[in-house]
C-alpha positions, 0 to 999 in steps of 0.5 A, a space after each residue: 052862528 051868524 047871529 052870535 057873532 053879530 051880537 058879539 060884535 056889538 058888545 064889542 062896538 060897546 067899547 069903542 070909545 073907551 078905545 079912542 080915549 086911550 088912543 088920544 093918550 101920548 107916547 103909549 095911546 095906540 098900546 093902551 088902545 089895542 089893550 083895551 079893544 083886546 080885553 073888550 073882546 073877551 070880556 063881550 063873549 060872555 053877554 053876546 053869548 047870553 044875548 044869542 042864546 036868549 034869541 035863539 032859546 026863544 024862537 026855539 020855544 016855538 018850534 021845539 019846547 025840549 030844546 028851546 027850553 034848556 037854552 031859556 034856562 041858560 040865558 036866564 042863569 047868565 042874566 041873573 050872574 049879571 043882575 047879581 053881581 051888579 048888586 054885589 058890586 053896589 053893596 060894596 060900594 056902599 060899605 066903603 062909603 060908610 067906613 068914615 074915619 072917625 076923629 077923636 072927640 077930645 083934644 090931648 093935654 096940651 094942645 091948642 086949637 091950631 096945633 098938630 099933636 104928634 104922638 111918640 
C-alpha cells in the first residue's frame, strides 16, 4: 500500500509546475491552480496504479509465479493502453496537419491580381 501511494505521489509531483503557472495567472490563478493540482490527482491514479503493480508483479514473479504472473499481465495491458493511445493521438495529429486548405487554381471573370472576389 505504501508503495502505491508514493508512486501516486510522484505522478502527482509530475504536475507541479503546471501548478505554479496557473497560480502566477491574476484574479483566478489560485482557483485555476487548485483545479489543476485536482485533476493531476485523478488523472496520476491510473500510471501510479500500473507503476505499483508492475513492482510488485515482479517481486512476485520470484516468490509465487500464480500470483505475480496476473499482476505482470495487468500492468502490461495498462502499458499498452498508454503506448496505444499515444500513437492514436500522433496519428491524429498528423491527419489534421495534412487536411491543408486548398485554393482554387484560376481566378473568377474579372478580377485582377489584387482584387477580393466576393461571391453572391
Amino acid at each position: 500500500v505504501l508503495g502505491f501511494l508514493a508512486m501516486w505521489f510522484a505522478f502527482c509531483c509530475l504536475f507541479g509546475p503546471l501548478e505554479v503557472a496557473a497560480d502566477c495567472i491574476p484574479c483566478v490563478g489560485p482557483c485555476l491552480g487548485d483545479a489543476i493540482q485536482t485533476i493531476a490527482c485523478c488523472v496520476s491514479c491510473l500510471p501510479g496504479c500500473a507503476c505499483a503493480l508492475g513492482v510488485i508483479g515482479i517481486v512476485w514473479v520470484a516468490m509465487r509465479p500464480m500470483v505475480g504472473i496476473p499482476l505482470i499481465l495487468f500492468f502490461l495491458v495498462t502499458l499498452c493502453g498508454f503506448v496505444g493511445y499515444k500513437v492514436y493521438r500522433k496519428n491524429q495529429a498528423g491527419e489534421a496537419r495534412s487536411c491543408d486548405i486548398v485554393e482554387p487554381e484560376g481566378k473568377p471573370e474579372g478580377v485582377a491580381d489584387g482584387d477580393i472576389a466576393l461571391e453572391a
